[in-house]
Backbone as a ProteinNet text record, in pm:
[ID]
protein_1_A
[PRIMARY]
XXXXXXXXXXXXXXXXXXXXXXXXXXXXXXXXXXXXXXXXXXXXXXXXXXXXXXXXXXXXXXXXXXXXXXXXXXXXXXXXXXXXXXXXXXXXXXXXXXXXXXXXXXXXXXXXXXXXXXXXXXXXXXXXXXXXXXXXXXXXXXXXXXXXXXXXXXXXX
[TERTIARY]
-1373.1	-1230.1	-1170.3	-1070.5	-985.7	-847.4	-781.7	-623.3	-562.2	-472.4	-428.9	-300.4	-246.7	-144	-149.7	-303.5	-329.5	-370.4	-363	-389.4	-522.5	-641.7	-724.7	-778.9	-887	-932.6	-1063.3	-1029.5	-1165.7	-1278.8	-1317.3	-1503.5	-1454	-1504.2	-1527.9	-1546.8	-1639.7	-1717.7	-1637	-1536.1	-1420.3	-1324.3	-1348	-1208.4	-1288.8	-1214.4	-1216.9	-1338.7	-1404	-1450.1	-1343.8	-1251.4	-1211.5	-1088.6	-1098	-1033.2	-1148.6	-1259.6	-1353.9	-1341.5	-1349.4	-1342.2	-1213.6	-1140.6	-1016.7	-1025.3	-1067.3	-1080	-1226.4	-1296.6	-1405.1	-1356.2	-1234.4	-1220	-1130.9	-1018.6	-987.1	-990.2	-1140.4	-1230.8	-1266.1	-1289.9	-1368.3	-1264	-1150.5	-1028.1	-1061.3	-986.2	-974.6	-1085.4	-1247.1	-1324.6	-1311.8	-1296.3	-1281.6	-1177.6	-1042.8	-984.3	-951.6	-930.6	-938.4	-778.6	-773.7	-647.8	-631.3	-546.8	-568.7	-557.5	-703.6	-677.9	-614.5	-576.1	-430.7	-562.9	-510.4	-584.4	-502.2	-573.9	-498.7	-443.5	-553.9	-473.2	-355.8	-359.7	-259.3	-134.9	-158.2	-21.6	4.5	124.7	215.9	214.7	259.8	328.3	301.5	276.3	311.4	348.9	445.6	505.7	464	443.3	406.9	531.2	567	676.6	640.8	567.2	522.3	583.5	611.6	635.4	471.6	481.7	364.2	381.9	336.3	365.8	551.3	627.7	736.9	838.7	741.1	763.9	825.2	882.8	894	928.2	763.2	714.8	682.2	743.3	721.9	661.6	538.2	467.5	476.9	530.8	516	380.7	297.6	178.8	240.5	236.6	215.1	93.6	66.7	-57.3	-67	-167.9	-146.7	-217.1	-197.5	-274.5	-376.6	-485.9	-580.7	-670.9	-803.1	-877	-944.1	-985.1	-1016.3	-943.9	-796.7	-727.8	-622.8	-512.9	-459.1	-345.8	-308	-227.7	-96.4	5.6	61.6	156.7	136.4	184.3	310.8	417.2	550.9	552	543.7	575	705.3	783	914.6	877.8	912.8	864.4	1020	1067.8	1170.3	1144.8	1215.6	1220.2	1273.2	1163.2	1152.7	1268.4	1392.2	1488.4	1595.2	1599.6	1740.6	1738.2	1621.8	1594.9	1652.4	1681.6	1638.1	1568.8	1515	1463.9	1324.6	1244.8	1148.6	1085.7	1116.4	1080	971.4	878.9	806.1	671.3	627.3	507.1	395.4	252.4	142.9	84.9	67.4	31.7	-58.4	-182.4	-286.6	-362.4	-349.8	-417.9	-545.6	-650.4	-806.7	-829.4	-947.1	-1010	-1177.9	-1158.3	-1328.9	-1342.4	-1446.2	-1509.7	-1633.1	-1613.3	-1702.3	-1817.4	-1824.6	-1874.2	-2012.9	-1961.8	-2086.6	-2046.7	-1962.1	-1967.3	-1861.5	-1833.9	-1777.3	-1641.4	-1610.6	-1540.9	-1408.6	-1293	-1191.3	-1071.7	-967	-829.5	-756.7	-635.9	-544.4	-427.7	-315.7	-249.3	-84.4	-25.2	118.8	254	292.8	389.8	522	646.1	793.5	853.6	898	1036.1	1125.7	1136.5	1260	1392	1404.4	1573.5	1594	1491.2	1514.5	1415.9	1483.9	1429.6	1386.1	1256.8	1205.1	1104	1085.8	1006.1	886.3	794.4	644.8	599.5	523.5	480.6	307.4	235.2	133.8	62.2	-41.5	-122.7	-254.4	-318.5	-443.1	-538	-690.6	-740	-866.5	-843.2	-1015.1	-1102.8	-1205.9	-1293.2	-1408.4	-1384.6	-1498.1	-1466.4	-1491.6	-1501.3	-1514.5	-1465.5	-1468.1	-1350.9	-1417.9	-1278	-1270.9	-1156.7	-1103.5	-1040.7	-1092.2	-1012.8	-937.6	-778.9	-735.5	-606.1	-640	-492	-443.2	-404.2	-259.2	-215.3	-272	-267.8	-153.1	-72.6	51.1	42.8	106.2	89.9	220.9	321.4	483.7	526.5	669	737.5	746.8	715.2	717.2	566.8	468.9	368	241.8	154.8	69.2	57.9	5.4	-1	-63.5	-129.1	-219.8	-144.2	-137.8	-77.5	-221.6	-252.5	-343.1	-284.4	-357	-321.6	-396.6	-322.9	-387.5	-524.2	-576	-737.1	-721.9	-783.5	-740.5	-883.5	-852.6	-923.7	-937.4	-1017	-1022.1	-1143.6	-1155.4	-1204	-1259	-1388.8	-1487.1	-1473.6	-1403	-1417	-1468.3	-1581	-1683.5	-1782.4	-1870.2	-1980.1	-2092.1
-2702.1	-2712	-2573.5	-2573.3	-2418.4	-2446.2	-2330.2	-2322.6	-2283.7	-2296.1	-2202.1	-2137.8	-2015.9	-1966.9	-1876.4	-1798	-1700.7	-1762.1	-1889.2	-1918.9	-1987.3	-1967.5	-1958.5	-2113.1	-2179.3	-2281.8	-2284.9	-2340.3	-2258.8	-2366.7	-2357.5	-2490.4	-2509.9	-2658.8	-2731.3	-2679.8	-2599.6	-2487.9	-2397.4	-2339.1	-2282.6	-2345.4	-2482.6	-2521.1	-2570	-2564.4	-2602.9	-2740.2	-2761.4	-2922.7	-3007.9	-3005.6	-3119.1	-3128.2	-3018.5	-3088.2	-3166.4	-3095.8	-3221.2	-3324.3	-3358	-3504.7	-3580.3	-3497.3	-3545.8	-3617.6	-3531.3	-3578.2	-3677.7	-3663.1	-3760.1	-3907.3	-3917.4	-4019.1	-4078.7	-3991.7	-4010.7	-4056.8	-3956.6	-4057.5	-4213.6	-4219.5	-4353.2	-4479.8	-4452.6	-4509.7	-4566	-4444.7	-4438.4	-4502	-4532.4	-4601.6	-4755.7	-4779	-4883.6	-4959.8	-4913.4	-4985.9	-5007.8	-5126.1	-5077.5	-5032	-4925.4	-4881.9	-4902.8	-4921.7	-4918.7	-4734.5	-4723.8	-4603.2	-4585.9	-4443.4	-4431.4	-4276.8	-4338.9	-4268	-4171.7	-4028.9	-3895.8	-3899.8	-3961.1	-3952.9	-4019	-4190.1	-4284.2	-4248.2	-4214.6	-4197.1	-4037.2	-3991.1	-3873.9	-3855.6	-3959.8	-3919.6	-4063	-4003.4	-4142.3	-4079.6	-4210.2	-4155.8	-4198.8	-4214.7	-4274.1	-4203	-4314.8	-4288.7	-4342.9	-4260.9	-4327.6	-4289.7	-4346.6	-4327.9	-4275.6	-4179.1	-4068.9	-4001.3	-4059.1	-4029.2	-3979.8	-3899.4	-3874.4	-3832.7	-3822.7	-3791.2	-3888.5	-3883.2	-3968.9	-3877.3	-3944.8	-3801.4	-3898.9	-3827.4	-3841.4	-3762.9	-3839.6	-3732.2	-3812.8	-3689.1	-3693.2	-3649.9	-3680.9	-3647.9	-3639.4	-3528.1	-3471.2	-3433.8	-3539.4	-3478.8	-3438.2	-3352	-3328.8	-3464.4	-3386.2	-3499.1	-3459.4	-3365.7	-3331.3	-3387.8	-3464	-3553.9	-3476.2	-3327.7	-3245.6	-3135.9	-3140.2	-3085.5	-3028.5	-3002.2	-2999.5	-3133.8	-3115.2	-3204	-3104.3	-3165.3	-3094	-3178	-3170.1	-3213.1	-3164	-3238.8	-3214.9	-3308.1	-3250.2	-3294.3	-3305.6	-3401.6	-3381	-3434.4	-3387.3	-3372.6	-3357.8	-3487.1	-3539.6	-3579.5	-3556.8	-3610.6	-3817.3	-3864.3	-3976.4	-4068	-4002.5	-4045.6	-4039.5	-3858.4	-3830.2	-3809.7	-3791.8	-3778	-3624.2	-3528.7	-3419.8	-3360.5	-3264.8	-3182.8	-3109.3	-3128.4	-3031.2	-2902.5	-2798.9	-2694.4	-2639.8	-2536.9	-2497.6	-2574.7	-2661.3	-2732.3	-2658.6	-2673.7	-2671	-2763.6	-2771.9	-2858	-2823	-2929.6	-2913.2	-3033.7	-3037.1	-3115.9	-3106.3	-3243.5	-3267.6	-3344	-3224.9	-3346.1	-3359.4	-3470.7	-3526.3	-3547.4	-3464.5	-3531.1	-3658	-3772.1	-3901.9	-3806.6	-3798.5	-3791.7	-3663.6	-3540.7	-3428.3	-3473.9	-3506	-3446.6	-3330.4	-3279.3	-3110.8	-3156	-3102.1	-3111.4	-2948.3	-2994.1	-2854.8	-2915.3	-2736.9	-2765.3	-2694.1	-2727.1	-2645.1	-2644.4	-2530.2	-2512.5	-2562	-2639	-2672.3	-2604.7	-2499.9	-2403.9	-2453.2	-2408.1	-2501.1	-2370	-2430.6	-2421.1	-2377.4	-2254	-2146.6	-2254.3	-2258.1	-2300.1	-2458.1	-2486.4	-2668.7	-2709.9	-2701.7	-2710	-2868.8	-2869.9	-2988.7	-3033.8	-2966.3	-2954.9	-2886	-2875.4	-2800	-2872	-2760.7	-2709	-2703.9	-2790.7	-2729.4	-2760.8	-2666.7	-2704.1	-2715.3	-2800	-2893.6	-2870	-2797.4	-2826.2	-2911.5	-3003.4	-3117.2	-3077.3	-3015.3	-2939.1	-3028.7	-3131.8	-3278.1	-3406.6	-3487.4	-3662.5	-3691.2	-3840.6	-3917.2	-3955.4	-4029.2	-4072	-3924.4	-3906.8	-3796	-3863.8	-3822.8	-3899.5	-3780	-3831.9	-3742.9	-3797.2	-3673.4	-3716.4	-3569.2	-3581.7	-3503.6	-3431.4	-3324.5	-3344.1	-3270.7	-3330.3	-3247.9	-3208.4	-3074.3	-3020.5	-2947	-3005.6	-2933.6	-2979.7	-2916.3	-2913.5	-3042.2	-3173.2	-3265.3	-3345.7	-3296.2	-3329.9	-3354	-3404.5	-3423.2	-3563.2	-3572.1	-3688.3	-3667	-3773.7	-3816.1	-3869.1	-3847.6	-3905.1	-3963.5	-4097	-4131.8	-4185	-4082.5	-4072.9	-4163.7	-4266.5	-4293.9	-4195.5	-4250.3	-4208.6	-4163.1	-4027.8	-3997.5	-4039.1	-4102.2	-4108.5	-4015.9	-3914	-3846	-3863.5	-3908.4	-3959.7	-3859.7	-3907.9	-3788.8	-3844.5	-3710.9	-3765	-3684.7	-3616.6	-3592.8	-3672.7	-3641.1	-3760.6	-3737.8
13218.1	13221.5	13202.9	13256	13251.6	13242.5	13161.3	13156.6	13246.5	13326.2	13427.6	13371	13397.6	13345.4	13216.3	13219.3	13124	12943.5	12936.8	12849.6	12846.6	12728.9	12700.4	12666.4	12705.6	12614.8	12550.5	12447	12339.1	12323.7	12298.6	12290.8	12139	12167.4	12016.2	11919.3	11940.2	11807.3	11719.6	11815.6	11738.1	11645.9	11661.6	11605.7	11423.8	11317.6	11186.2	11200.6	11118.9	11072.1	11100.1	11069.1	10991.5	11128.3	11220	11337.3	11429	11407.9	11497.9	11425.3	11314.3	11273.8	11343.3	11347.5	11375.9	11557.6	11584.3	11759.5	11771.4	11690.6	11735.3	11685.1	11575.6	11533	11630	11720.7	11838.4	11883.7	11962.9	12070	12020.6	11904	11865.6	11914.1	11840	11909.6	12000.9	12072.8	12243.7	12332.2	12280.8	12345	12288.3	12158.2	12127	12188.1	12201.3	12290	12428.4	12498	12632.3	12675.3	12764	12825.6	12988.8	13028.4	13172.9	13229.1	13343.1	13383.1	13455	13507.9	13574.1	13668.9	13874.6	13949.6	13972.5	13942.2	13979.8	14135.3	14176.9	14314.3	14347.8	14318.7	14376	14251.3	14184	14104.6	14044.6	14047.3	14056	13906.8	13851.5	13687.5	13643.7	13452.8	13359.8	13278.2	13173.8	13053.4	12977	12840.3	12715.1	12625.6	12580.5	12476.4	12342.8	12198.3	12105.3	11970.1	11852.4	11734.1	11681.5	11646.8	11569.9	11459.3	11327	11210.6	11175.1	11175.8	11118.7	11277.7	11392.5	11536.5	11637.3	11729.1	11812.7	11952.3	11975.3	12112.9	12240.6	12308.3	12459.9	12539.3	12628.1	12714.4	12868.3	12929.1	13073.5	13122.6	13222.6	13298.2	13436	13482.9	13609.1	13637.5	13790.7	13818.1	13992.9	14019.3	14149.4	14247.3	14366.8	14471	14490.3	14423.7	14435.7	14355.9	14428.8	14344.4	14226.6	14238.6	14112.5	14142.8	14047.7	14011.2	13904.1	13924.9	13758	13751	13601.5	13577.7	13491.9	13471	13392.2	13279.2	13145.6	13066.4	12926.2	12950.5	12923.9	12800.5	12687.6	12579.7	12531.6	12480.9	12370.6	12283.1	12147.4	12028.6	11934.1	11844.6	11820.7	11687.5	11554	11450.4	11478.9	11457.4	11455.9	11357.3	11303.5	11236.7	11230.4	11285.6	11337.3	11458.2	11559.4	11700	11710.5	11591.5	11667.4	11703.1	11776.7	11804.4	11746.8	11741.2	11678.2	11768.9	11681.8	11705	11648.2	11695.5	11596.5	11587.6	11654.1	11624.9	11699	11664.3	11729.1	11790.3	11890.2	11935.1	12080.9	12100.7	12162.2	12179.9	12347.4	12384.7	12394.2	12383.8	12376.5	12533.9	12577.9	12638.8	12663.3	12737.5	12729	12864	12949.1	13036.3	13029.6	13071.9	13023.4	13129.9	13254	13311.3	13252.9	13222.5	13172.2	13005.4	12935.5	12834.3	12774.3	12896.9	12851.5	12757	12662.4	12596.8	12623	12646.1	12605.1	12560.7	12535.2	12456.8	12502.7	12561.1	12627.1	12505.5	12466.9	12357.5	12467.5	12413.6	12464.2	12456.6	12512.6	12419.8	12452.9	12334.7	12360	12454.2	12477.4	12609	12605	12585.6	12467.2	12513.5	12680	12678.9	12658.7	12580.2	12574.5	12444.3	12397.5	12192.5	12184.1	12139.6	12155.3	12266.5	12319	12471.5	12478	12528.9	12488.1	12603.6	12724.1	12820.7	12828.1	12922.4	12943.1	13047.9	13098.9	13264.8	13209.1	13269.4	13268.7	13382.5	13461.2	13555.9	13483.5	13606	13581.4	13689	13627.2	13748	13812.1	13711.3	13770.9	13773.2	13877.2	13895.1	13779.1	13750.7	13661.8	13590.4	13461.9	13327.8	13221.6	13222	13120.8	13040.4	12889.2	12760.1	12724.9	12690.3	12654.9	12527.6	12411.9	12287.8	12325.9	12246	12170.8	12061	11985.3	11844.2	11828.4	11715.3	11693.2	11514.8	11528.7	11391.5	11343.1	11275.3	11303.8	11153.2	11148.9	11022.2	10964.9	10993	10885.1	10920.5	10934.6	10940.3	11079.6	11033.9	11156.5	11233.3	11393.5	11426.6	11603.9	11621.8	11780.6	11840.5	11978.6	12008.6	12148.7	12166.9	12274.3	12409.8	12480.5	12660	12690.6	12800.2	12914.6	12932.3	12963.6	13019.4	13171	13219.2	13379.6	13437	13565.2	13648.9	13793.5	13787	13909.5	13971.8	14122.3	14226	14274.5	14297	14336.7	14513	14598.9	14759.3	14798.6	14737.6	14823.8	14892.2	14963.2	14953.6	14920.5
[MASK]
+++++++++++++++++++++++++++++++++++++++++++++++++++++++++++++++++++++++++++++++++++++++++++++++++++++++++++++++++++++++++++++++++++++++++++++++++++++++++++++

């Protein structure tokens, strides 16, 4: 997996303990329950709109028409009480190729002219199911947020 747009994604290995715990418990989730997958190809965009610990975040998925390609994901990130704005968070998406294994993390950055908003590009360099969260880390606390699962279509033959 790769970032496009100069930003870096780092291997599992880099990140703290206690954020792998965090994403494998994730994953555990995310396999335990079933979700419906959503085909990179036949569909453009999805939204998920979720209450997440003290948050109330919305993620857009843009994806291309390319069966291994990028996606691009539009976070808003909202105090879950007064619905303003959060600024200032970290936040970084996980993902999982089912297919090798490969594990990466692309970092989401906000949107100077739209406070509350956080930006990021996604390439899937292989066929298969991609598991993907969300982790958010901001001024009133932490929270996952779980994606739809991507399906990209291998049309080769």
């Amino acid at each position: 997996m790769a970032y496009r747009g100069g930003h870096l994604i780092k291997p599992l290995s880099q990140f703290k303990t206690t954020k792998f715990m965090m994403a494998l418990t994730v994953l555990v989730v995310m396999l335990s329950s079933p979700v419906p997958r959503l085909m990179a190809q036949d569909q453009q965009s999805a939204e998920v709109q979720q209450a997440v610990g003290p948050y109330a975040v919305g993620v857009l998925t843009e994806r291309s028409n390319l069966s291994v390609g990028r996606a691009r994901f539009i976070i808003t990130l909202d105090d879950g009480n007064t619905g303003e704005p959060i600024t200032g968070a970290e936040i970084v998406i996980h993902i999982k190729s089912q297919a090798n294994r490969r594990e990466g993390f692309a970092a989401a950055y906000g949107v100077p002219k739209f406070p509350g908003k956080y930006n990021a590009q996604v390439r899937f360099d292989t066929p298969g199911v991609h598991l993907v969260s969300i982790e958010i880390q901001g001024p009133l606390g932490e929270g996952t947020v779980l994606v739809e699962p991507f399906q990209v279509p291998d049309v080769g033959g």
